[in-house]
Structures are given as structure tokens and as C-alpha cells.
C-alpha positions as CSV (number, residue, x, y, z in Angstrom):
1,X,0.0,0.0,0.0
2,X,1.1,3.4,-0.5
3,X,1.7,6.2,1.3
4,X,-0.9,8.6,1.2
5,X,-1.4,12.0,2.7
6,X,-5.2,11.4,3.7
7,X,-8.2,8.4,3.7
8,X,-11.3,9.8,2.2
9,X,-14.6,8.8,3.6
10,X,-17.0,9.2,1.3
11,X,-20.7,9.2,1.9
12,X,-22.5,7.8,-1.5
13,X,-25.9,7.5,-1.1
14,X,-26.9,10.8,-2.6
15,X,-23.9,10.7,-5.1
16,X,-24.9,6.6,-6.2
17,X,-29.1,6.7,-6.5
18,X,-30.4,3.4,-6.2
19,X,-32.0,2.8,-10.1
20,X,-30.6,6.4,-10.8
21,X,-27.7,7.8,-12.2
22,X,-24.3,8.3,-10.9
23,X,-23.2,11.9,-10.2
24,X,-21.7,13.6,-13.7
25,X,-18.2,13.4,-12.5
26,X,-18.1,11.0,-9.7
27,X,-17.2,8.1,-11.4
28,X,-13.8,10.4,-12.5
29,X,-12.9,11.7,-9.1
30,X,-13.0,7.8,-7.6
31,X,-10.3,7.0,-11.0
32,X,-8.4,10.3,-10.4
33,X,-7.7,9.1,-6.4
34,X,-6.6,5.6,-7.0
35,X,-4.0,7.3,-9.4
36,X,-2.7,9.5,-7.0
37,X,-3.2,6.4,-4.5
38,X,-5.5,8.1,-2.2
39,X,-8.2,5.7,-0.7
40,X,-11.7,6.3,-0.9
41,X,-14.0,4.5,1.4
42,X,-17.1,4.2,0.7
43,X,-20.2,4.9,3.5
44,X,-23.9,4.2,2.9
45,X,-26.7,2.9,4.3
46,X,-27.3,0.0,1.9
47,X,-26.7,-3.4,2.4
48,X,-23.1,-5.5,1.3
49,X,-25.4,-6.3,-1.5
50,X,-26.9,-3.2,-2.5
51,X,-23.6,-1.6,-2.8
52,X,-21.7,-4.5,-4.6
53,X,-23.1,-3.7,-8.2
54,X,-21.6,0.2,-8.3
55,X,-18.5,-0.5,-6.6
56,X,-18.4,-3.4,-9.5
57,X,-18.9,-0.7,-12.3
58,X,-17.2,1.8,-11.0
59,X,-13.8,-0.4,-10.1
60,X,-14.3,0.2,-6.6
61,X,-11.2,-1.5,-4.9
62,X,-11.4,0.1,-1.4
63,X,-13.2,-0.8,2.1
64,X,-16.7,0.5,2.8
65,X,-18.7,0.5,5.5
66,X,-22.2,0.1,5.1
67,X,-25.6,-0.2,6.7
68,X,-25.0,3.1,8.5
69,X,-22.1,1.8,10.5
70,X,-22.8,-1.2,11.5
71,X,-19.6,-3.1,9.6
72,X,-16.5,-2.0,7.8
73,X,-16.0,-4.8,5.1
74,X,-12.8,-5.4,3.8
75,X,-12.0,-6.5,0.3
76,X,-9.7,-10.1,0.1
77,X,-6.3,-9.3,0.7
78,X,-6.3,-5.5,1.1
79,X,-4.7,-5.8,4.7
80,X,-1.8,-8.0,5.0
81,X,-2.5,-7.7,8.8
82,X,-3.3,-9.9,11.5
83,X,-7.3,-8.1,12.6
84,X,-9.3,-9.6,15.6
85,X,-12.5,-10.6,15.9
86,X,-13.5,-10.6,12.2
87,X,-16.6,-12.3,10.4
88,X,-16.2,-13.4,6.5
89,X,-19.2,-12.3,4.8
90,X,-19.8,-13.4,0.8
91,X,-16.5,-12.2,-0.4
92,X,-15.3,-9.5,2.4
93,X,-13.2,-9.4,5.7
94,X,-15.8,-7.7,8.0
95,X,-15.2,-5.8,11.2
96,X,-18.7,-6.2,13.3
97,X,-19.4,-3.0,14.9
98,X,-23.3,-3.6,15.6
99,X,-24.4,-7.4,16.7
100,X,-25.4,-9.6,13.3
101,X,-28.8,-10.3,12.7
102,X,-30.9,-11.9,14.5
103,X,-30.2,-9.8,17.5
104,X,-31.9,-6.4,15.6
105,X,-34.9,-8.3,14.3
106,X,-35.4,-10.1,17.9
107,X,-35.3,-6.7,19.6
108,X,-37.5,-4.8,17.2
109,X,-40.5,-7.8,17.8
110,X,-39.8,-7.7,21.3
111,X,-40.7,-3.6,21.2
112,X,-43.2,-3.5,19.0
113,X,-45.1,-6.4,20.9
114,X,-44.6,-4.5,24.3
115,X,-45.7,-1.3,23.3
116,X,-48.5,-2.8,21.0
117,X,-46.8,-0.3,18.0
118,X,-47.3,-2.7,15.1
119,X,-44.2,-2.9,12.6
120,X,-43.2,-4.7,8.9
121,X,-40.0,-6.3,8.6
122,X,-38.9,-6.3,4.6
123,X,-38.2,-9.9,5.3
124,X,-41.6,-10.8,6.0
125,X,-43.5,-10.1,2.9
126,X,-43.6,-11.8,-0.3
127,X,-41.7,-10.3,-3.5
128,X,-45.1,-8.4,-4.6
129,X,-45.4,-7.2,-1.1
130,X,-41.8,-6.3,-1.0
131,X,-41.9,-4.3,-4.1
132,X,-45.1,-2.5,-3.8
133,X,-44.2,-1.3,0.2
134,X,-40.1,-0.5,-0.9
135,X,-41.2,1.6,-3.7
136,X,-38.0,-0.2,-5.7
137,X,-37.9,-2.6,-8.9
138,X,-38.4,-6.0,-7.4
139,X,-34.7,-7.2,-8.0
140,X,-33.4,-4.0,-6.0
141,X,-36.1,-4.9,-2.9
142,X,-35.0,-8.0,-2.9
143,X,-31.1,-6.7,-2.4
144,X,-32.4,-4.3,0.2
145,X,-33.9,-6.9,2.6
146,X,-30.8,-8.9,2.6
147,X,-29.1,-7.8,5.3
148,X,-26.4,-8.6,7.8
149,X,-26.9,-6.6,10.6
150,X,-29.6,-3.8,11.0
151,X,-33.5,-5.1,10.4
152,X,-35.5,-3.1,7.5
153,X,-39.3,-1.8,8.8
154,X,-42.0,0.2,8.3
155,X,-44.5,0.9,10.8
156,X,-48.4,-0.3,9.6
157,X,-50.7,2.0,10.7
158,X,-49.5,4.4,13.6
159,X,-49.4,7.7,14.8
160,X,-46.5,9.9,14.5
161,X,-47.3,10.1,18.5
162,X,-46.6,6.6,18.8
163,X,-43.7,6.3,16.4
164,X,-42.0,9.0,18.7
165,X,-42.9,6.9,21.7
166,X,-41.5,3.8,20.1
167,X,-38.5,5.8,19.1
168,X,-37.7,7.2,22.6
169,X,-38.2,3.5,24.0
170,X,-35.8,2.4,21.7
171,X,-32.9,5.0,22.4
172,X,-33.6,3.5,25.9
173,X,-32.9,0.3,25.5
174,X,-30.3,0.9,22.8
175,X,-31.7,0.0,19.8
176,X,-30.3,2.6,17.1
177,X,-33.1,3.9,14.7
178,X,-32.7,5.1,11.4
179,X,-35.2,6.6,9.0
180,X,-34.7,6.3,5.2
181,X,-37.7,7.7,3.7
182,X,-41.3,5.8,4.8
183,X,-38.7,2.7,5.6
184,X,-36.1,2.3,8.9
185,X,-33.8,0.4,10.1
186,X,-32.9,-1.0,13.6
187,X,-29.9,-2.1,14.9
188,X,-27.8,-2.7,17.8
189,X,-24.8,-1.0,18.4
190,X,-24.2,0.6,15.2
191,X,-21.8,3.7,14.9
192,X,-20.9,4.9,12.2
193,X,-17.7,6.9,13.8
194,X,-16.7,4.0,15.5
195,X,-16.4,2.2,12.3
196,X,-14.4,5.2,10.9
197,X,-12.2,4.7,13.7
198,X,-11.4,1.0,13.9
199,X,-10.8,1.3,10.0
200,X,-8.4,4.3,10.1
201,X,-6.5,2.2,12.9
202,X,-5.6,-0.1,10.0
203,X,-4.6,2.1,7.2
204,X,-2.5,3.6,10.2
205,X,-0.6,0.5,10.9
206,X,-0.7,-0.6,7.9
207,X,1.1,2.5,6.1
208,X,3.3,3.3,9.5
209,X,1.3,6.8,9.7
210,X,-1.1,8.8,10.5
211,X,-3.3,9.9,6.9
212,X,-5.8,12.2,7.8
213,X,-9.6,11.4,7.7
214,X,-11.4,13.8,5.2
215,X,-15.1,12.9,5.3
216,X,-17.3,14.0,2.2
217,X,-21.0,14.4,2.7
218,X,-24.0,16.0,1.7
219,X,-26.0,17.9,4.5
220,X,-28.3,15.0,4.9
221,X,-25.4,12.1,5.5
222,X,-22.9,14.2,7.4
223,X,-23.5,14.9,10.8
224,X,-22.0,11.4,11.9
225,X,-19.6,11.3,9.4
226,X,-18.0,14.6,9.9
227,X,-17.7,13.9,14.0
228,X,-15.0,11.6,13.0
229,X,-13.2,13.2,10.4
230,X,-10.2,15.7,10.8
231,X,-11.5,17.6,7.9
232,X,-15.0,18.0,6.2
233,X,-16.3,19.0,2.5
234,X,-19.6,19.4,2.7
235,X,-21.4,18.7,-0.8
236,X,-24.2,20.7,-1.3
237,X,-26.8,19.9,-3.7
238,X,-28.8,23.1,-4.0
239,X,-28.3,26.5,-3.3
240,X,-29.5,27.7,0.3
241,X,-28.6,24.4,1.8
242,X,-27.5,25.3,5.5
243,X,-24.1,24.0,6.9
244,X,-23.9,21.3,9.4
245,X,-24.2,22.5,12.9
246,X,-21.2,22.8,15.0
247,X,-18.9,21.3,12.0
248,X,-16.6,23.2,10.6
249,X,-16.3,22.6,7.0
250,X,-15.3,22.7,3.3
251,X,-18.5,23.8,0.8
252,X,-19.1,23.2,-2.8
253,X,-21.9,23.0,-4.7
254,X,-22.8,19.9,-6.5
255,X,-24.5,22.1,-9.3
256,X,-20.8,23.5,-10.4
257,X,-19.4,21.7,-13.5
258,X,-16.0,21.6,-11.5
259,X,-16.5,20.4,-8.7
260,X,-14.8,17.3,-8.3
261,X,-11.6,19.3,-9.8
262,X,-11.6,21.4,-6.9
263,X,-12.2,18.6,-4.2
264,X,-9.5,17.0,-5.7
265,X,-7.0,20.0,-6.0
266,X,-8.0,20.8,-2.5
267,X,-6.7,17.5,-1.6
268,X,-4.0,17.2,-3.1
269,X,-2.4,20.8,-2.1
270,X,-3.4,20.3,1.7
271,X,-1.6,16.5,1.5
């Protein structure tokens, strides 16, 4: 591995739509890095096989962690280190940071059933069902319940009052709640800056340095991501767009033509 200046974590789910195209540019920026030998890690909160078709098309070679920080998976061979406590899932090293399924889907049930909130794990329907609720094509829903360790829901029928009560019973008993849209995920333990951490311990020993942590978000993916980075760029996809509170931070506009020019000038006079 080379040395390298900086590890760039790089929140995709706005850049990489699901069905939708990839960000003019993008695609460049990711080739233009692994030339200069900066890595890019992917972030997201899609599932090991949600995100394994665009990192295929776009060549993407690096770790990523996904299902909002609940695992940094490691491609074959990309450490030569020894790493503790591991899991090998499909084709990737993975470093659990939440508890695997079933421990999620167990402690969603037992919630829902206590406080009589009804909920709908994606697992439990049928591929009709799955599609029509998901609002994806049938062969991306059926990617998106596949997971490893958070639990996909929707809640059937409830008050916003009692989603908040479910919600504030859940922080309680440490169940981590994520909404994406009408769907949310549960998990336990998940972090997404404790991910960012155990995997910048490993490029660290691995390159015998310390490469700073520049994390890349839009507004809506970068309050978690920037609390563990040393420096932020904050992509902004449409003019107005306020800054991330309390996080000092790089802007650029999406909407400029040269964007991914500057992000990478940026980077590369800063080192």
C-alpha cells in the first residue's frame, strides 16, 4: 500500500441513486484518487449487496462501511495484517461493529409487541409485497432486505405520536433507529464513527502513519460522518442548503461543473 497524505470517507448515497444515475463526474474523481493512490471508502446505508453492483462498475477497490455503521467490510487481501475478531461475509473481511442479525430483528419484535406499535420487517412479505411497500424494482427490494446486521421496517398504521414513543423507547434500550424515507432500520450497536475509527487504525498501521480522515457528505449524510473526520467537505446539492451545525467545513456546490476538480485540487495541495 502506498503512502498517502489522507483516507477519504466518502458518503454515497446521494452521489450513487439506487436505479438512478451516478453523479456527472463522480465516477472520474473515484479513477483520479486511485491514481494518486489516495483511498476512498465508501459509507452508505445499503446493504453489502446493494452496494456490490456500483462499486463493480465503477472499479471500486477500497473498504466501505455500510448499513449506516454497523460493519467496515474489507475487500480479500487489502490488509496484509493480522485483525481480531472478524466475520467473513460473501467475499469481504468484515469488522462487526453492531451485533449480526438476529439480534436487531429479535429486539425490534420484542418492542413492537410491548408497546403494542405494530411494525413490517422487509423480510416478511412476499416479493409483490416487498416491491409495492419499498417503492423499488423487485430485483433492488429484494437486495435491500438482505441484510447482515440492522432489520428493515416500516410501521403499519401508527401515529406519528406513537412512532415517537416507540422511538424514545428504543434509544432506551439501545436499539439505534434510522429513517430512510417511509422505511427504517434497527440495529444494535451501530456507529458509524466508531467504524471510521477501527478502519483508520488499519490504514494507520498498515502505512506506519497517521493519513488524515477527510469525510465528504452531503448535508443529509454528514453529521456522523464529519464527527469523526479531521476535515470535512460538505457537498451541497442546491443553493440555500445550510451547513452542518457545529462542524466546521469545506463547501461546494454539487451544481458546479468543476467540482470534483476542486475537491481534488483541494486535496492534493493540503496532502
Amino acid at each position: 500500500m502506498l503512502q498517502t497524505p489522507a483516507v477519504l470517507y466518502c458518503a454515497v448515497d446521494t452521489l450513487i441513486p439506487l436505479g438512478g444515475k451516478v453523479q456527472p463526474g463522480f465516477d472520474e474523481f473515484g479513477a483520479a484518487l486511485d491514481h494518486r493512490g489516495i483511498p476512498a471508502v465508501w459509507v452508505t446505508s445499503r446493504s453489502r449487496l446493494e452496494i456490490d453492483d456500483p462499486r463493480r462498475k465503477m472499479d471500486h477497490r477500497h473498504p466501505f462501511i455500510a448499513e449506516g455503521g454497523c460493519g467496515v467490510y474489507l475487500p480479500e487481501g487489502y490488509f496484509h495484517l493480522p485483525i481480531a475478531g472478524t466475520l467473513r461475509l460473501g467475499r469481504f473481511t468484515c469488522i462487526p461493529v453492531a451485533e449480526p442479525l438476529p439480534a436487531a430483528s429479535a429486539a425490534l419484535e420484542a418492542l413492537s409487541s410491548e408497546l403494542q406499535v405494530p411494525v413490517v420487517p422487509l423480510r416478511s412479505l412476499s416479493p409483490r409485497e416487498l416491491a409495492q411497500n419499498s417503492g423499488l424494482p423487485r430485483q433492488l427490494a429484494e437486495l435491500a432486505r438482505h441484510r447482515d446486521f440492522d432489520e428493515l421496517f416500516f410501521f403499519a398504521g401508527v401515529s406519528d405520536n406513537e412512532i415517537t414513543r416507540f422511538a424514545r423507547e428504543a434509544r432506551e434500550r439501545k436499539i439505534e433507529l434510522r429513517q430512510h424515507g417511509m422505511l427504517w432500520s434497527a440495529a444494535i450497536g451501530a456507529s458509524l464513527k466508531r467504524s471510521v475509527v477501527e478502519l483508520s487504525k488499519l490504514y494507520s498501521r498498515a502505512l506506519r502513519s497517521h493519513p488524515k480522515i477527510v469525510g465528504i457528505a452531503t448535508p443529509e449524510e454528514a453529521v456522523e460522518l464529519f464527527a469523526a473526520s479531521d476535515r470535512r467537505v460538505l457537498l451541497k446539492t442546491k443553493n440555500g442548503e445550510e451547513a452542518v451545525a457545529g462542524q466546521k467545513a469545506r463547501e461546494l456546490s454539487l451544481e458546479e461543473p468543476e467540482v470534483w476538480d476542486r475537491l481534488l485540487e483541494g486535496l492534493v495541495q493540503k496532502g
